[in-house]
BALOBA-1460 file (C-alpha; in Angstrom, 3 decimals):
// residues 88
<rec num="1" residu="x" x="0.000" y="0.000" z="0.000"/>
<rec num="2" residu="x" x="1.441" y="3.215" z="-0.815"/>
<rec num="3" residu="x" x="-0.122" y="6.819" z="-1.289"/>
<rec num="4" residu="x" x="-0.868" y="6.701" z="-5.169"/>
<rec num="5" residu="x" x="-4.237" y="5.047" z="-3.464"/>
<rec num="6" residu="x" x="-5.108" y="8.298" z="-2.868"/>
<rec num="7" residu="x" x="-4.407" y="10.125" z="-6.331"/>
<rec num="8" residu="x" x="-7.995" y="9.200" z="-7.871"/>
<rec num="9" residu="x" x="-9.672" y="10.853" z="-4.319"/>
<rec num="10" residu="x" x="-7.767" y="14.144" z="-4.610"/>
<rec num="11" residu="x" x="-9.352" y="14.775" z="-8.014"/>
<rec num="12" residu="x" x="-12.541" y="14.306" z="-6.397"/>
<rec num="13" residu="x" x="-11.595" y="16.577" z="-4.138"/>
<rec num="14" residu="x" x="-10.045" y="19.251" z="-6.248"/>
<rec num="15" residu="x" x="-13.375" y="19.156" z="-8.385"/>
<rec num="16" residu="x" x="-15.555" y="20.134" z="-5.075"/>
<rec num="17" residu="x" x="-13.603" y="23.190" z="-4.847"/>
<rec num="18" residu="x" x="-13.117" y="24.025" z="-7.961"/>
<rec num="19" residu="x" x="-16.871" y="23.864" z="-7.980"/>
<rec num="20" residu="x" x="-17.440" y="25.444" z="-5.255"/>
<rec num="21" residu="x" x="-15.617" y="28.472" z="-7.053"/>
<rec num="22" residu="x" x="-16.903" y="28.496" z="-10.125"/>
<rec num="23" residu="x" x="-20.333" y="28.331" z="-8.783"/>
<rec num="24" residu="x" x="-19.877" y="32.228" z="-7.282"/>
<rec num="25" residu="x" x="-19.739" y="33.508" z="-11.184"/>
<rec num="26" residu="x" x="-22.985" y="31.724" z="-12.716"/>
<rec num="27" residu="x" x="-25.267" y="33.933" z="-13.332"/>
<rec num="28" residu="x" x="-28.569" y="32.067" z="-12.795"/>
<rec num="29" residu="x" x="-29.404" y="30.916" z="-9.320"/>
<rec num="30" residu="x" x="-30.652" y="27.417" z="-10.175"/>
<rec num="31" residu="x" x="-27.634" y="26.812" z="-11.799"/>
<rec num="32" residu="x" x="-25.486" y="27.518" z="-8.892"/>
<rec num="33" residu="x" x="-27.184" y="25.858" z="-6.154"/>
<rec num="34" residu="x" x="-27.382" y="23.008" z="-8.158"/>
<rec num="35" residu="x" x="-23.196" y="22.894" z="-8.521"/>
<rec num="36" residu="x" x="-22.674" y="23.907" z="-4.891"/>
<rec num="37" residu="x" x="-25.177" y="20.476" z="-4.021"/>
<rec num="38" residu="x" x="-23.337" y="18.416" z="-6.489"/>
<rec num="39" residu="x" x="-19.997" y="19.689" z="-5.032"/>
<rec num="40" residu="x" x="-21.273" y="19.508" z="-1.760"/>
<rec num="41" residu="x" x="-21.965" y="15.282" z="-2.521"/>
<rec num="42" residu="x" x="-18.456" y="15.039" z="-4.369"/>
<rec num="43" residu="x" x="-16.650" y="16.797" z="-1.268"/>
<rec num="44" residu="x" x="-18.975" y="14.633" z="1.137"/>
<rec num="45" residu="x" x="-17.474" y="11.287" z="-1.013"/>
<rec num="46" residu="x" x="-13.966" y="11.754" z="-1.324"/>
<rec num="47" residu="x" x="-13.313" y="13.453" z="2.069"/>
<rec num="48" residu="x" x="-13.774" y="10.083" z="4.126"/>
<rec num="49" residu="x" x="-12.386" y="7.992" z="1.461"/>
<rec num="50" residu="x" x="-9.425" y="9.736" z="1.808"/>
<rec num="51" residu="x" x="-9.324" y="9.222" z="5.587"/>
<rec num="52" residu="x" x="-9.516" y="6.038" z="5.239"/>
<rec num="53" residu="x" x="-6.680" y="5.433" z="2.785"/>
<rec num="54" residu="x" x="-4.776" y="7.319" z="4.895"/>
<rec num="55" residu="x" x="-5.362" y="5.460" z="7.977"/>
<rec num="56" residu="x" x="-4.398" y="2.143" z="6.373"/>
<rec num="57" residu="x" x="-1.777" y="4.292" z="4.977"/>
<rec num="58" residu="x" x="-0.397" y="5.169" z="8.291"/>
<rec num="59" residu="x" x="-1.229" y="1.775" z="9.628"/>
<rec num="60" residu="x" x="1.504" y="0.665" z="6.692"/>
<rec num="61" residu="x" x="3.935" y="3.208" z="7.547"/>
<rec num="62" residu="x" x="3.798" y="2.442" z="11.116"/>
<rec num="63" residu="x" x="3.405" y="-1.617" z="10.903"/>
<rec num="64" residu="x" x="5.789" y="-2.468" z="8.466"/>
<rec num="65" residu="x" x="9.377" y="-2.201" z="7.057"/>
<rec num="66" residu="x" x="10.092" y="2.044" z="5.673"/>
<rec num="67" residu="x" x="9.701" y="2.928" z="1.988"/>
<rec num="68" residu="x" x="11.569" y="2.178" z="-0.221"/>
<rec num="69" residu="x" x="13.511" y="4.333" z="-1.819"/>
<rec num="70" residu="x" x="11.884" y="4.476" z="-5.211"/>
<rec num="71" residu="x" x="8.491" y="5.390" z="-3.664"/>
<rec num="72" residu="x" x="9.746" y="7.927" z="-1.277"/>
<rec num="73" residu="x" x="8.264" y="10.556" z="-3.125"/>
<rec num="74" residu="x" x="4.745" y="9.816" z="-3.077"/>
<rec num="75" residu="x" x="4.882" y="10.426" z="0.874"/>
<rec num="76" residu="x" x="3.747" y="13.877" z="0.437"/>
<rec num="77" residu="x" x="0.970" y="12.697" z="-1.499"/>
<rec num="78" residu="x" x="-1.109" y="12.277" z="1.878"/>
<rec num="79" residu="x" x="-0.820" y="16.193" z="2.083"/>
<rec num="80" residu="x" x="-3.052" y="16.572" z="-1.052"/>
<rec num="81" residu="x" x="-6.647" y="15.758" z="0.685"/>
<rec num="82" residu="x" x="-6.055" y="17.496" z="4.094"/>
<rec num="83" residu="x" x="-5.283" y="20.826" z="2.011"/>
<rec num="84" residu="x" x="-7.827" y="20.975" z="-0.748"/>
<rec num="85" residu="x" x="-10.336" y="19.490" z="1.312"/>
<rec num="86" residu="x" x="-10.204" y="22.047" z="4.319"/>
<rec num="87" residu="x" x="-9.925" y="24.705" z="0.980"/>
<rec num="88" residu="x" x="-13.575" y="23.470" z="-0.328"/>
C-alpha cells in the first residue's frame, strides 16, 4: 500500500472546490445551487475515502518495514486531501 491510493480521491476533491468556485460567477441561481449540491456530494465522497486510505496508509507506515527508496516521493501525497479538502 502506498499513497498513489489516494491520487484518484484528490481529483474528487479538487473538483468540489473548484466547484465550489466556479459556482460564485454563474449567473442564474438554479444553476449555482445546483453545482454547490453536487460539489457539496463530491466533497462529502472523497473526504472520508481519503481518511480512510490514509489510515491504512499510516497503519503501513507504522506496521511495516520504511519505503523504499523508489516510492519515497509519493509520501507527500497524503498532504493533497487534508489541504484541498479544508480549501472546499
Amino acid at each position: 500500500m502506498t499513497a498513489i491510493y489516494l491520487i484518484p480521491i484528490v481529483s474528487v476533491v479538487m473538483v468540489s472546490a473548484s466547484g465550489g468556485l466556479v459556482a460564485t460567477v454563474l449567473p442564474d441561481p438554479q444553476d449555482r445551487l445546483r453545482t454547490l449540491i453536487i460539489c457539496f456530494v463530491l466533497w462529502g465522497i472523497g473526504t472520508p475515502l481519503s481518511w480512510m486510505i490514509k489510515t491504512l496508509y499510516f497503519l503501513r507506515l507504522t506496521v511495516h518495514e520504511p519505503l523504499s527508496r523508489e516510492v519515497i516521493v509519493s509520501a507527500l501525497l497524503p498532504i493533497g486531501p487534508l489541504g484541498i479538502s479544508a480549501f472546499s
